[in-house]
Structures are given as C-alpha cells and as structure tokens.
N, C-alpha and C positions, 0 to 999 in steps of 0.2 A: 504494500500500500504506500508505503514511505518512498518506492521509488518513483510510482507514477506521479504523485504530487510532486517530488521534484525535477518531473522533466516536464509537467507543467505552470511551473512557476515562471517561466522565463518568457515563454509565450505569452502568458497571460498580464505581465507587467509590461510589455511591446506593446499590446493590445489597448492596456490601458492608457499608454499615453499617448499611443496612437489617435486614439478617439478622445483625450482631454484637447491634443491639438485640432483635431479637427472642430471639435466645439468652439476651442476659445476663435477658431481663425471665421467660421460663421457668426460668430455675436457678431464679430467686429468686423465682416461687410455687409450683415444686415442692418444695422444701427442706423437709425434716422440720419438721414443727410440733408442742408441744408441744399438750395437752388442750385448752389457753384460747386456742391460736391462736399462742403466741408462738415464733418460732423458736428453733430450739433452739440455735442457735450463740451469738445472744442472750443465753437465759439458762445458757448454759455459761460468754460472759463477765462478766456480771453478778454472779453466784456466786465466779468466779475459780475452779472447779475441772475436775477432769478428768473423763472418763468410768468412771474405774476409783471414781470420790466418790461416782457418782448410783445407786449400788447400795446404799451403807450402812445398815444397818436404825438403827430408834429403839428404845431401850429399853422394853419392857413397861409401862404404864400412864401412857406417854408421852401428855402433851396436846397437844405440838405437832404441825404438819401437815406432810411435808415437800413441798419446792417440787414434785416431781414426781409427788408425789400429788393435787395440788390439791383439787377438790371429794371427789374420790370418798373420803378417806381423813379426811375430817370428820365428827368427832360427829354422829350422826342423819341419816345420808346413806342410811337403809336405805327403803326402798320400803314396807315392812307398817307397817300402820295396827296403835298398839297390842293394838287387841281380835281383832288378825287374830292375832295368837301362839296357838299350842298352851298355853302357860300359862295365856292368859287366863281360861281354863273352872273353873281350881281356884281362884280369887280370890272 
C-alpha cells in the first residue's frame, strides 16, 4: 500500500499546481477591464478611490475627460460628418 501512495504522490503534486496555475492565470484574464484594456483594480488603485468616486458627474461645460470615460467622452468623438447635420441645409 505504502508503495502505491508513493508513486503517487509526485503526480498528484504536478497536478496540483498544475491546475493552481491554470486558475490563478484565468482570474486574471477574466477580470473586468476597463474600455482601453486596463484593469480595473488597477486603475481603482492608481486613482486611490472607491467605487462609490467613479460615479461622480463633471460640471457643465466641463473640458476635462474623466478617467472612465476615456475616448468616448472627448470632444469630437461623434461619428456624423459635418454636412451630415440637419442644420447643414440652412447654412
């Protein structure tokens, strides 16, 4: 009995970290990612804030961008070609 247990021991420790690696390397490319790829645990500590922070609106007439808006929340991010406007026609 003592022998089979130890010529399975060796296997079974391969096995085991085998499959700790494979879990830990799935957390961490399932993990929420932000728009640009970056995760978001990341830049939660990057920022130093909480999640109750990444809700906060900007002021009206606001220039800057906030981090979690990224591209989409930049000046001129809109898809219609000037002359494509309804306005265009009475110019």
């Amino acid at each position: 009995m003592g022998d089979i247990l130890s010529a399975l021991i060796p296997p079974a420790v391969v096995a085991a970290v085998f499959c700790t690696f494979v879990v830990k390397l799935l957390r961490k490319e399932m993990a929420p990612r932000t728009s640009d790829g970056r995760l978001v645990s990341e830049v939660d500590d990057a920022t130093g804030s909480t999640q109750g922070d990444a809700t906060t609106a900007t002021p009206a007439g606001s220039t800057t961008v906030a981090v979690e808006d990224g591209a989409k929340g930049a000046d001129g991010s809109s898809s219609e070609v000037p002359a494509d406007r309804p306005d265009a026609a009475d110019r």
